[in-house]
N, C-alpha and C positions, 0 to 999 in steps of 0.2 A: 078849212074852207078850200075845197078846188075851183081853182078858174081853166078856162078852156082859153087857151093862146094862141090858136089858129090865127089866122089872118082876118077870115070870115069874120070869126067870134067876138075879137078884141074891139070893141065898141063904146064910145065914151061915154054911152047911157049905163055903160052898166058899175062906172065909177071909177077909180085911180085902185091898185092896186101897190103893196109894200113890196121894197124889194126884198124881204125875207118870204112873202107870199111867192111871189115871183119867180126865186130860187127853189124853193120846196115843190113849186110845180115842176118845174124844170128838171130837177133828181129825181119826183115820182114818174114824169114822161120818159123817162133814159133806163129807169129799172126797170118799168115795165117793159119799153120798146125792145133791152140789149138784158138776156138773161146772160148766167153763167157760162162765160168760151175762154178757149184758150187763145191764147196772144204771146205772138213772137218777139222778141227783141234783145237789145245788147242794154245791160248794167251799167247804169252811170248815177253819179253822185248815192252812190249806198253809203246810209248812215244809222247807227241802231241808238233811239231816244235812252234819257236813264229807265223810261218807264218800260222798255223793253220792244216797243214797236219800232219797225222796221220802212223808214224812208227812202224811195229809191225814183229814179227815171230809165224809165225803158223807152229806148229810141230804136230809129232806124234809119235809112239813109235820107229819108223824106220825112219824118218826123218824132216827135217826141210827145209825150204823156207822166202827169206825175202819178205814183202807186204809194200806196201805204197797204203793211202786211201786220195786221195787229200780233202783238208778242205770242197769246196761244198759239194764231197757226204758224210763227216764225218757226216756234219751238220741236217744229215738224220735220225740218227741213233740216236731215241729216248729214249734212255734206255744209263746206261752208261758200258761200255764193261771194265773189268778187265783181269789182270793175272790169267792164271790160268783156264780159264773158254773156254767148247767146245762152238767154236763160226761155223758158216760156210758163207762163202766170196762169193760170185759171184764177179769172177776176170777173169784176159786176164791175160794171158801167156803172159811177155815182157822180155827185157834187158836193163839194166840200162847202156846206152853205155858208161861213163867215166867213169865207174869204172870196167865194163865188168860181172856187177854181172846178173843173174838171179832171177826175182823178179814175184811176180804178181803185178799188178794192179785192184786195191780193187775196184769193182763199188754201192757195197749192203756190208750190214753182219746182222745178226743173230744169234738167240743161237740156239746152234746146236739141233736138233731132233724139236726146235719147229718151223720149217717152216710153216706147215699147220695150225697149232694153233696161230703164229702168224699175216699170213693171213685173218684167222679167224676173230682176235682181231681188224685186221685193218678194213675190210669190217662192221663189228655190230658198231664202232666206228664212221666210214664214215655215217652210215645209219641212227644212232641216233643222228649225229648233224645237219646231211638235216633237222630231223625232229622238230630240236630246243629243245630238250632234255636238250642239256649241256649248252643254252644260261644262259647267267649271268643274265639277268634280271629275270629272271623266279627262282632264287635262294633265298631262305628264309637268314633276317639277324641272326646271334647267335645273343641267350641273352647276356648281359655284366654282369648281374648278375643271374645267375641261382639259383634256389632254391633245385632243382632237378634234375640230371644226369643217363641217361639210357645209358647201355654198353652189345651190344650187343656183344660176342662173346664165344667162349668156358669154361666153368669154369677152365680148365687144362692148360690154354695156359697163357704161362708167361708174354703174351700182358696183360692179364686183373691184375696180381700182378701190371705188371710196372705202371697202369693206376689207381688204386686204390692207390698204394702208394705215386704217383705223387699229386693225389686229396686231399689226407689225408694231404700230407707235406703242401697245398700252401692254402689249406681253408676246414678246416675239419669238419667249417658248412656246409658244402654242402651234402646234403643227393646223395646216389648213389644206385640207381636199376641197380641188374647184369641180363640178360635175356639170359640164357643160349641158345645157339645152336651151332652146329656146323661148323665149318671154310673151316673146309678141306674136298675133297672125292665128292662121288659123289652124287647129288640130295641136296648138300648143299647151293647151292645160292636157291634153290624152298623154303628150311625149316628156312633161314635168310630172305626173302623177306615175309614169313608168320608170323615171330615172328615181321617184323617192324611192319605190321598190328595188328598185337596183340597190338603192345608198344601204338598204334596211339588210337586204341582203348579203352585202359585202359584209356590213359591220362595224368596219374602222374606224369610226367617228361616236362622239358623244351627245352632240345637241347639229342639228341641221338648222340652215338658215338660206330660206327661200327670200331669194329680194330681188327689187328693179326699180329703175327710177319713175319719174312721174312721168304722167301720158293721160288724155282724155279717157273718159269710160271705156272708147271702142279700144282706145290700146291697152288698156287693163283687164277688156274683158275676159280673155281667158282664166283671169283668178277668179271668174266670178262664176265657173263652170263646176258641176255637179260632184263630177269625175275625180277634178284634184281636192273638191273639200274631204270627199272620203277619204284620198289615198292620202292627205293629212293626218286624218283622225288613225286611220287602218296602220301609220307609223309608230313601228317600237320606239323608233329612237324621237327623242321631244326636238318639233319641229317650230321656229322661229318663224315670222312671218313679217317681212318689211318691204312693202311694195308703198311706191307713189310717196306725194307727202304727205304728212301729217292729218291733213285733211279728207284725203283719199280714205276709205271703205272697200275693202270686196269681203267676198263669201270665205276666200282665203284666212283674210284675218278673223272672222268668227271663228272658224274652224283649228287655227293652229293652237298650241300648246303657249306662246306668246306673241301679241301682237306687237311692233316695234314701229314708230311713227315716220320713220325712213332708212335704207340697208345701213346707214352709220352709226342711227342708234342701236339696230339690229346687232351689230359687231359690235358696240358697245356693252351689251345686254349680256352678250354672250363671255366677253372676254374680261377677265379678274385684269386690273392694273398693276404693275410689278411693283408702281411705289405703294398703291395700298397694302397689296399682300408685303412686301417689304416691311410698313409701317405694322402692318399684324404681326407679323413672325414677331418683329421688336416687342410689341406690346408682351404676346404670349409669352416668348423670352421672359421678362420681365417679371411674368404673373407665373412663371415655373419656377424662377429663382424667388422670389415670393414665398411661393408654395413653400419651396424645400427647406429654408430658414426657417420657416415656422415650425413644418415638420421636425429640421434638427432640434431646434427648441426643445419642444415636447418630447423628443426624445430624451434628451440631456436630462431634463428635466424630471421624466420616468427614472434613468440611472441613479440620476442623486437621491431619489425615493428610495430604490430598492438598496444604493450601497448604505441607507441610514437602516435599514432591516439588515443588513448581513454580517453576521457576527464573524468572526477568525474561530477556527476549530478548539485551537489553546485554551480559549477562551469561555467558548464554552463548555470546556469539558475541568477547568475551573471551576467553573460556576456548578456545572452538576458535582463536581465531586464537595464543593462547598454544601451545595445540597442533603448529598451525601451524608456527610460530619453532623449535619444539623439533623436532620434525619434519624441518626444515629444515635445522637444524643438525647433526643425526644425519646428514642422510643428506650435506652437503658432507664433515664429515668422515669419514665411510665411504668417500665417491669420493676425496679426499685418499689416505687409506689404500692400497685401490688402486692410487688410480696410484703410486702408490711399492713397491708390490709387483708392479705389472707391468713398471714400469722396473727394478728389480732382477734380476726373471726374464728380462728381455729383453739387460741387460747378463750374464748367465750364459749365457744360449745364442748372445751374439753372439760371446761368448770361445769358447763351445764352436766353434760353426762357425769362427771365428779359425783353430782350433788344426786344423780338418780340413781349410781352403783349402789347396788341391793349388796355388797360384799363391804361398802364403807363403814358400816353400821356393826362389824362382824368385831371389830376393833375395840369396840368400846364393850364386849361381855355376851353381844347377843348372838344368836347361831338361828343357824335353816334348817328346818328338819322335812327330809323329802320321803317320798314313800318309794315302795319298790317298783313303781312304775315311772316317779323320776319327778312326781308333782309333789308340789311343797303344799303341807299341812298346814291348814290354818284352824281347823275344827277338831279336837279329840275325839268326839264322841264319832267321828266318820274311822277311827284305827281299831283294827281289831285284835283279839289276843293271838300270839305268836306269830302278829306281824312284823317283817322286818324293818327296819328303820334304816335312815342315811342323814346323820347331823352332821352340816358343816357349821365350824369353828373359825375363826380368824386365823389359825396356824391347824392343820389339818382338820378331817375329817373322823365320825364315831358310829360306828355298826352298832345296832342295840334290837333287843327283838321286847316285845310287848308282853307284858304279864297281866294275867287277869287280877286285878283289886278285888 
């Protein structure tokens, strides 16, 4: 049900009305009347529920407003917003009906005055990651041990004390080139992006480390310029990136090989600590002498293998001439053997032939009568008259010639 709350309108014929009716008209008159604007103001009382939305009051020197920013579109707002700080809202004019207060409802925020600069930031940002600029893969590893450290940043700025003294306390073997240039103002990303190519140039260094302390957008702008994200990227040597604090964003840190959440953890990132590497050496130590016992071991342990294979020459040539004897002995008695098997077989076939000698029979009366061609007669009637004849006898031989009957 809408009521008309006009002055005119509000008339006691037309009934009492709830204050929950009351208040719903009230929030549809204010949305409709005040669309989406932005609104200036300074951050007070910020507080984030467990549910993730975002309670705050934006004031100003003449007054104040409660906001409420639900957790999706918090979850927008890349940067982290504090007390204290002009912020500006794009919100809708509402009413918080159960409690009857007047609030906006938060759809964006920003810090105040950098609207178009943060714009800016976001469209070069959008533009160099189409182009694969800030992929990971395309990012150089830091050394684990450097030998050399390049710091690009102002001489006057108390990023490069914090970063040198950080270096000096954690390994003050590590040699450090400061490459002076400027951080802040204007034409300073052109004259930092020509000093990386100087650094790239020389050589002398292992990992570079671009840093400065914190400062509003406008004095960090320069890292958020075109120029120095490529001549990051366009670096052989892997370049570090530690501007502002931890909170702080630019183009810089998408772009560098690592980002560092201020120039101390930057020197931190970069620099091995002499009691961990101390504590490593010890370890490795440890784990080499380790190693080599084991190895002895295994070796020792091979020699006693092979001294249980290794005969003494004496010894073996013992053993073959043992061999030898036994050998020898096999094999006389084998030939013994034999010859008493081939004298055996040789007395069986000399009986055999005995018993087939056509001359044994000669002994006991009978005789061979051959003819003159040398073949023995076994048929009379094949001899003819005044054939010669040839009988043998057991004790000579008898010539006789044939007479006819």
């Amino acid at each position: 049900m809408q009521y008309d709350l006009s002055p005119d309108s509000v008339a006691p014929q037309r009934g009492v009305v709830t204050v929950a009716q009351l208040l719903r008209s009230v929030r549809d008159t204010l949305e409709r009347r005040f669309p989406l604007m932005w609104v200036r103001g300074e951050l007070s009382n910020l507080s984030r529920a467990p549910s993730g939305h975002c309670y705050f009051t934006l004031k100003d020197d003449g007054a104040q407003v409660e906001c409420v920013m639900f957790r999706s579109r918090f979850a927008a707002v890349d940067w982290e917003p504090r007390n204290g700080e002009q912020v500006e809202v794009r919100a809708l004019v509402s009413l918080y009906e159960p409690r009857g207060r007047f609030q906006l409802t938060v759809e964006a925020m920003r810090q105040a005055g950098m609207g178009p600069l943060f714009e800016r930031f976001l469209r070069l940002k959008k533009k160099l990651g189409d182009e694969g600029l800030f992929d990971t893969a395309a990012k150089r590893a830091i050394p684990a041990l450097p030998q050399t450290i390049g710091v690009l940043t102002s001489p006057a700025a108390a990023a490069l004390r914090d970063v040198l003294a950080t270096i000096a306390r954690r390994n003050s073997a590590i040699a450090v080139i400061v490459y002076p240039v400027p951080v802040q103002g204007e034409g300073a990303a052109e004259r930092i992006a020509a000093m990386l190519r100087k650094a790239n140039a020389r050589a002398e260094c292992d990992v570079l480390l671009l840093v400065r302390g914190g400062g509003s957008l406008e004095d960090l702008w320069q890292f958020n310029e075109e120029a120095l994200a490529r001549a990051i990227r366009a670096s052989a040597i892997p370049v570090v990136v530690g501007v502002g604090h931890e909170t702080d964003f630019t183009i810089a840190d998408f772009a560098a090989d690592q980002r560092a959440p201020t120039p101390t953890a930057a020197a931190e990132l970069v620099s091995p600590s002499r009691m961990q590497l101390a504590a490593l050496l010890v370890d490795c130590g440890r784990r080499l002498a380790r190693e080599m016992r084991r190895r002895l071991d295994y070796a020792a342990q091979s020699v006693d293998a092979c001294a249980r294979r290794l005969v003494h020459p004496a010894q073996r040539l013992r053993a073959h001439h043992q061999m030898v004897t036994q050998l020898s002995a096999r094999l006389g008695f084998s030939f013994l053997h034999s010859m008493r098997a081939c004298e055996a077989k040789l007395a069986r076939m000399q009986a055999g032939l005995a018993g087939l000698d056509p001359t044994a029979v000669l002994g006991r009366g009978y005789s061979i009568t051959y003819s003159v061609a040398g073949e023995v007669l076994r048929d009379a009637s094949r001899v003819k008259p005044g054939e010669r004849l040839r009988t043998m006898l057991s004790r000579g031989e008898v010539e006789s010639e044939v007479k006819k009957s």
